[in-house]
C-alpha positions as CSV (number, residue, x, y, z in Angstrom):
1,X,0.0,0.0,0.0
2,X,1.2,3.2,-1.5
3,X,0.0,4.8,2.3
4,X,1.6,4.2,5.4
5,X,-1.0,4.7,7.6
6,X,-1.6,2.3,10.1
7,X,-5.4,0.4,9.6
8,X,-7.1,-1.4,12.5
9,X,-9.6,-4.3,11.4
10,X,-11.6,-6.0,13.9
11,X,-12.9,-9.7,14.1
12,X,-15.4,-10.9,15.9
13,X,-16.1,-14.4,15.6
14,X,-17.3,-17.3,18.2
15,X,-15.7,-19.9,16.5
16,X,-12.5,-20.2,17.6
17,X,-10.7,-21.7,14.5
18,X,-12.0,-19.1,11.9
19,X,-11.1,-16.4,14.2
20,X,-7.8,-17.5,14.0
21,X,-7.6,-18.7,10.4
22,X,-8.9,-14.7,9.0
23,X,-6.6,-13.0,11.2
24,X,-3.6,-15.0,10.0
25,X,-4.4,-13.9,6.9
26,X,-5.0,-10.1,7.3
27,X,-2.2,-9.6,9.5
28,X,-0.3,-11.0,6.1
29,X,-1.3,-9.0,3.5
30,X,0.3,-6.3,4.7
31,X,2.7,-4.8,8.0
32,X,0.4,-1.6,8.2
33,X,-2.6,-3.9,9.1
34,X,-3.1,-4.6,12.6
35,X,-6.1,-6.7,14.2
36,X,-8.3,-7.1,16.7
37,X,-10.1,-10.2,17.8
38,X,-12.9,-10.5,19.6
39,X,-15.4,-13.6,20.3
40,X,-18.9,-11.8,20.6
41,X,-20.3,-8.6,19.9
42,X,-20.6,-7.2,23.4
43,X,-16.7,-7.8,23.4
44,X,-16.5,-6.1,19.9
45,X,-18.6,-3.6,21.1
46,X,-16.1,-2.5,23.7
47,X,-13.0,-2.2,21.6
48,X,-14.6,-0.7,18.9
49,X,-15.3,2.1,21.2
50,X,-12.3,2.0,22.9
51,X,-9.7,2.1,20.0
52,X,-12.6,2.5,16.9
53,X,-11.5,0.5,13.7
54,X,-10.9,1.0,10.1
55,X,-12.9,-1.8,8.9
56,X,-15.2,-4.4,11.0
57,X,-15.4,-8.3,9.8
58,X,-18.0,-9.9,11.9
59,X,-19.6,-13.7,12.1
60,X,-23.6,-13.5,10.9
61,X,-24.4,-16.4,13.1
62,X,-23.5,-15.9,17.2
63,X,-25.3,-16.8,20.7
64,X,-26.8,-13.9,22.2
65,X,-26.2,-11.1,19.7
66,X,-26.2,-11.8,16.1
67,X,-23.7,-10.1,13.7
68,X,-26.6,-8.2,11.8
69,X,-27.7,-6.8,15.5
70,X,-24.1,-5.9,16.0
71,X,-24.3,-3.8,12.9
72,X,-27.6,-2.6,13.5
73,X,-26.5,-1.0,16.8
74,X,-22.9,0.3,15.5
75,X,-25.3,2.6,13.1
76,X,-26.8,4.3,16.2
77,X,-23.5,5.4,17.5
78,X,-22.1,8.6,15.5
79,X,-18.9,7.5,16.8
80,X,-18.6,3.9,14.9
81,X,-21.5,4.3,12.3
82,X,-19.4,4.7,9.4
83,X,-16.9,2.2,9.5
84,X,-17.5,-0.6,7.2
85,X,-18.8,-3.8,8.2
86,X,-18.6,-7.0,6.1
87,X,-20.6,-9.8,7.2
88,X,-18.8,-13.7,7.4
89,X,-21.5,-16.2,6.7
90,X,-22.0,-19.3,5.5
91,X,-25.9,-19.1,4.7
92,X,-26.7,-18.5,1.1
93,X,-25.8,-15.5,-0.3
94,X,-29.3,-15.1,-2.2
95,X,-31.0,-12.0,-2.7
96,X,-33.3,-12.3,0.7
97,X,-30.1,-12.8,2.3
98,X,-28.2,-10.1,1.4
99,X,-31.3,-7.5,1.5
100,X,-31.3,-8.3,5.4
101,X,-27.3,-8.0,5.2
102,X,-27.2,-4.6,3.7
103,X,-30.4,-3.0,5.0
104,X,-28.4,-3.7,8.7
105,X,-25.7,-1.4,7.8
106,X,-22.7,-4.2,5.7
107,X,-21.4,-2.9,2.6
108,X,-20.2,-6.7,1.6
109,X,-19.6,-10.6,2.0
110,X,-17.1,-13.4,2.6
111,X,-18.4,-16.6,2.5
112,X,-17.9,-19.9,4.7
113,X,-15.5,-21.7,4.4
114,X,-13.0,-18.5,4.1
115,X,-11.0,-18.2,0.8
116,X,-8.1,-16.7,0.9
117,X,-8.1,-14.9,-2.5
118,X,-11.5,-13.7,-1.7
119,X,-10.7,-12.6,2.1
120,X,-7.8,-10.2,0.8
121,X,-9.8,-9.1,-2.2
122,X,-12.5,-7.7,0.4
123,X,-10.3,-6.3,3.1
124,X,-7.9,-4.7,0.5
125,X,-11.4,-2.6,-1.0
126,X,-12.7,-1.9,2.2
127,X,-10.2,0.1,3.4
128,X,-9.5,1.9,0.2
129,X,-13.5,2.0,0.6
130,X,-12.4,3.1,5.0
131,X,-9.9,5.7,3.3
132,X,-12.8,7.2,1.4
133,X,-14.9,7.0,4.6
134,X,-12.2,8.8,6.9
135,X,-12.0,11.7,4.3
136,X,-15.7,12.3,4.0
137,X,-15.7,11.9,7.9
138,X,-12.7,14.7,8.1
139,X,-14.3,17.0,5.6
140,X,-17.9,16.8,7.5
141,X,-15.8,17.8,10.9
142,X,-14.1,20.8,9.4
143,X,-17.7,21.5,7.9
144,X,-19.2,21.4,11.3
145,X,-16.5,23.3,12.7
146,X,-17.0,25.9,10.5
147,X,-20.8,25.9,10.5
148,X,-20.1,26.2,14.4
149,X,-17.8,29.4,13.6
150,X,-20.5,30.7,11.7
151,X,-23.6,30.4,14.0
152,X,-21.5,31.7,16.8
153,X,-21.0,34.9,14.5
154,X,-24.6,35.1,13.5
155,X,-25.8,34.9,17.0
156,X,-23.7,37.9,17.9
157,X,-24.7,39.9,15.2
158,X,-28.9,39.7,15.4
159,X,-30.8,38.2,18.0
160,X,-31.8,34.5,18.1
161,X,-34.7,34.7,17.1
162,X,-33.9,36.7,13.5
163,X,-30.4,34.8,13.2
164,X,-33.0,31.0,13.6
165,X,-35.1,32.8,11.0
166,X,-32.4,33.7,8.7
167,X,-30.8,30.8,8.5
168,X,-33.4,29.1,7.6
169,X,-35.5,31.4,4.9
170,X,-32.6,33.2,4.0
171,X,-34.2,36.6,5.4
172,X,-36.6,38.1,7.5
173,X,-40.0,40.0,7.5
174,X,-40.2,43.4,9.5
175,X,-42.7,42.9,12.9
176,X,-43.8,45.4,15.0
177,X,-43.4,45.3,18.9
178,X,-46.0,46.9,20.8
179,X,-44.8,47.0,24.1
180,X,-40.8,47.0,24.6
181,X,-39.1,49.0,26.8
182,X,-36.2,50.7,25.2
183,X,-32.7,51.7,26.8
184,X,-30.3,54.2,25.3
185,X,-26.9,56.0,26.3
186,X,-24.0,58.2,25.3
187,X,-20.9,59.4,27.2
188,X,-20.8,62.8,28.2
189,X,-18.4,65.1,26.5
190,X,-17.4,62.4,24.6
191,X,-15.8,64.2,21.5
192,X,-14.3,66.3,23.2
193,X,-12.8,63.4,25.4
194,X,-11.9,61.4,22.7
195,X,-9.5,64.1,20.5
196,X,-7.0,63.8,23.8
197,X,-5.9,60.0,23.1
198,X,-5.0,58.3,20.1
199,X,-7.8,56.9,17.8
200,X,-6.6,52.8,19.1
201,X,-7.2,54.3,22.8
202,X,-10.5,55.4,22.7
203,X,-11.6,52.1,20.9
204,X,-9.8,50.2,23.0
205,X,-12.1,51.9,25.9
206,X,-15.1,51.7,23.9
207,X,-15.0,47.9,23.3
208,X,-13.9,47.1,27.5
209,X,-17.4,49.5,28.2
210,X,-19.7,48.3,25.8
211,X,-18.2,44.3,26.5
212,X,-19.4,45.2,30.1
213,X,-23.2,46.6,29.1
214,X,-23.6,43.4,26.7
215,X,-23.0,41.4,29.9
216,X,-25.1,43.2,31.9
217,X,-28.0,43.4,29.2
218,X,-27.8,39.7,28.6
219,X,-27.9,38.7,32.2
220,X,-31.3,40.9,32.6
221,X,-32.5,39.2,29.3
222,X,-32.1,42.7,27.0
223,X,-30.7,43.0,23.5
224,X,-28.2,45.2,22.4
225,X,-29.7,46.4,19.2
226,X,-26.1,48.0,18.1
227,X,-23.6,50.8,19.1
228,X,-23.0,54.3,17.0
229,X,-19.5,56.0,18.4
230,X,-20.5,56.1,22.2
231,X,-23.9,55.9,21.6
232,X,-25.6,52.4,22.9
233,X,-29.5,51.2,22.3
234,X,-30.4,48.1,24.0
235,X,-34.4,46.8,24.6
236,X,-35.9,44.3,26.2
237,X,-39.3,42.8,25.3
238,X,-38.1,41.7,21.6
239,X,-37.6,39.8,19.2
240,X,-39.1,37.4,22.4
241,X,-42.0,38.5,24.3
242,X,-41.0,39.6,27.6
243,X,-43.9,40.5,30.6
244,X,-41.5,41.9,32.2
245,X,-39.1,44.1,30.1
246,X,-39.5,47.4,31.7
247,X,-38.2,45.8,35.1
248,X,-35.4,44.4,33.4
249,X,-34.4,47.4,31.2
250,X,-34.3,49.6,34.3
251,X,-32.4,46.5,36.7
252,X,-29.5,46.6,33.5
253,X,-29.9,50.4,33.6
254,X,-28.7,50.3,37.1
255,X,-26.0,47.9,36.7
256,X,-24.5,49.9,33.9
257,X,-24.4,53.2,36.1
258,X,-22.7,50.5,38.7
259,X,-20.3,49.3,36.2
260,X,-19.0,52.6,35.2
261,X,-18.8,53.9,39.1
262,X,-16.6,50.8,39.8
263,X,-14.9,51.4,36.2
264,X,-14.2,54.6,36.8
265,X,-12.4,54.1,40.2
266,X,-9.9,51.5,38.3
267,X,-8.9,53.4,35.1
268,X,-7.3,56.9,34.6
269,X,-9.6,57.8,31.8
270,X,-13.5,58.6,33.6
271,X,-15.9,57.9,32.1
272,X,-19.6,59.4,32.7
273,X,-23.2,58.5,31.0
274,X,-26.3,59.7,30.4
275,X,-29.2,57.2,29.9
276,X,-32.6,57.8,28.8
277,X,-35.4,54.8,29.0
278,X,-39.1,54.4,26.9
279,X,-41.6,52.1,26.9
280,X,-43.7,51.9,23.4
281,X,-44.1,50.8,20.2
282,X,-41.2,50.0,17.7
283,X,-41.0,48.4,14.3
284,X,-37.8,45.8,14.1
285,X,-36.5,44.0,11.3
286,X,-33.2,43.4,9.0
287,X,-31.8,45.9,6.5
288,X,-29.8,45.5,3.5
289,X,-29.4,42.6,1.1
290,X,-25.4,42.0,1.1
291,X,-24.7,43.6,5.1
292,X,-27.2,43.0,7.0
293,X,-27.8,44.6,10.3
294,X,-30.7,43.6,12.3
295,X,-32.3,47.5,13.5
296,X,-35.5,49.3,15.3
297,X,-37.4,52.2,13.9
298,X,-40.4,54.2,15.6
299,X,-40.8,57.7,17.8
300,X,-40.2,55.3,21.2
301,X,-36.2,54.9,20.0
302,X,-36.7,59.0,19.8
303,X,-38.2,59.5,22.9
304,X,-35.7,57.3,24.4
305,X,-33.0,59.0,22.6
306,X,-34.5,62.6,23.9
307,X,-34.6,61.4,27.6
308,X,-31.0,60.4,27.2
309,X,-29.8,63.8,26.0
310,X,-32.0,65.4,28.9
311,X,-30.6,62.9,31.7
312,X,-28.1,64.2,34.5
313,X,-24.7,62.9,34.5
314,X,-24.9,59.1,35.7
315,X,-28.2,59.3,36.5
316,X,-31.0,57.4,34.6
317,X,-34.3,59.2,33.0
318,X,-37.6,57.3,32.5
319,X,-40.4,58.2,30.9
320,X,-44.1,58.2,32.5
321,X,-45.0,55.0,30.4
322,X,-41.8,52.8,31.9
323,X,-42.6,54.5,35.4
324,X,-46.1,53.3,35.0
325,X,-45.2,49.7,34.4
326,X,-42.3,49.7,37.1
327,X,-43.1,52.4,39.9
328,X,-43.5,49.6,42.1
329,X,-40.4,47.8,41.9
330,X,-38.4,50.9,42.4
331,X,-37.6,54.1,44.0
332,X,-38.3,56.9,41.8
333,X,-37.4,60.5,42.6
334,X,-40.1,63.2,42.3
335,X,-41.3,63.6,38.7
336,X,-40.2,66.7,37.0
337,X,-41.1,68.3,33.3
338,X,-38.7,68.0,30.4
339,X,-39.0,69.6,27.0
340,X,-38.6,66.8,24.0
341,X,-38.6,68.1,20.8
């Protein structure tokens, strides 16, 4: 064999003297063949899982668990199910026969009594026919390994829900959500900030902050919708239904303020927010054809935007809707006018 790879094929046979007389002939055809021998299929079972082979030769007929069950069961385990099995028997190889054979899982024959020419005919295809097998089996593992890479990448990019949907349509109809509650925030002076440090600085900062606030929004089961320069919207209450989204919103609202106090005391760059909070009616859906980007539309992401630019340094502004739904499940100070265009 032109490749040195080392190939395992298992026996299993109850009788004692063909077990012998088949391995003594594999382990001749060539030095890159090695065996192992086992006398029933529970035994085969075992090694096959143990050290799995590159080709299975098995005995039809044995007590307690036939060589057709044995093959049966190897085809429920997506660990052995597509090495190739080839069925030593010495019924008839008729048509009946070998239906029941191959609908079990073997891909070919040696009859009783063993022939020698015939034995290394079959072993010698079978594992070009296992080298075939180990290839597709490599390809579909670097296939699942990138489908894996490529999920993970969709499900940071749009919510669940849309990423399930566009995998499987291939794209997504725009739904409106009648009752979310909407977070958003901006850093204060934050241009100004920014023209002090080097471009790589100030994203370096952005992506430790808004790393923290997509931990915090996913513990409180909120959505980052998506970031503009310092700017962050988050909601809660879509793409899934939430009863409870304006007491989560505001619970992440008050973890952020928390993250950026305890931030702040460990960094020489401070940081401070503003944060405005809505509850209403949004329209959500993906846009563009070539990059998409999953985004929310309506006067709520407005209103929320408004409350934010009319919020106090580190403090968080609601509007009367959220305070309506949440008022008592927090402490709220007194309730004051503000102007929103």
């Amino acid at each position: 064999m032109r490749n040195k790879k080392k190939y395992t094929v298992l026996i299993v046979d109850d009788d004692q003297m063909y077990l012998h007389t088949i391995n003594h002939i594999i382990t001749n055809i060539d030095s890159n063949i090695e065996t192992e021998i086992a006398t029933n299929a529970l035994e085969a079972e075992k090694k096959a899982e143990r050290n799995p082979p590159d080709l299975i030769i098995i005995d039809w007929e044995m007590p307690a668990v036939s060589g057709i069950d044995f093959i049966k069961k190897i085809q429920d385990n997506p660990d052995l199910f597509d090495i190739p099995a080839i069925v030593c028997t010495g019924r008839m190889t008729d048509s009946e026969n070998l239906k029941t054979a191959f609908d079990a899982g073997a891909v070919d024959f040696i009859r009783k009594p063993i022939d020698k020419i015939e034995l290394i005919s079959r072993v010698n295809s079978m594992i070009r026919l296992s080298e075939s097998y180990q290839t597709i089996k490599k390809q579909r593992e670097e296939l699942m390994i990138e489908k894996e890479k490529t999920d993970k990448l969709l499900f940071n990019i749009f919510p669940r829900k849309i990423a399930l949907k566009l995998k499987e349509n291939g794209k997504t109809e725009p739904e409106v959500f009648d009752n979310i509650s909407i977070f958003f925030s901006d850093m204060v002076g934050f241009t100004e900030k920014s023209a002090k440090f080097e471009p790589k600085k100030i994203i370096e900062e952005l992506n430790d902050i808004f790393t923290g606030f997509d931990e915090i929004m996913e513990k409180n089961n909120c959505e980052r919708i998506k970031t503009v320069g310092d700017a962050y919207l988050a909601v809660c209450g879509m793409p899934e239904k939430n009863p409870d989204h304006a007491i989560n919103i505001l619970n992440a609202a008050q973890e952020v303020v928390q993250f950026m106090l305890n931030r702040n005391t460990n960094h020489s760059i401070k940081w401070e927010l503003r944060i405005g909070i809505h509850t209403g009616r949004v329209v959500g859906g993906i846009v563009g054809t070539k990059k998409y980007i999953y985004d929310i539309f309506g006067d709520s992401i407005n209103i929320a935007s408004r409350l934010e630019s009319s919020a106090e340094h580190m403090r968080i502004l609601v509007s009367e809707t959220t305070y309506n739904l949440a008022k008592d499940h927090f402490n709220f100070e007194t309730p004051f006018l503000v102007d929103i265009k």
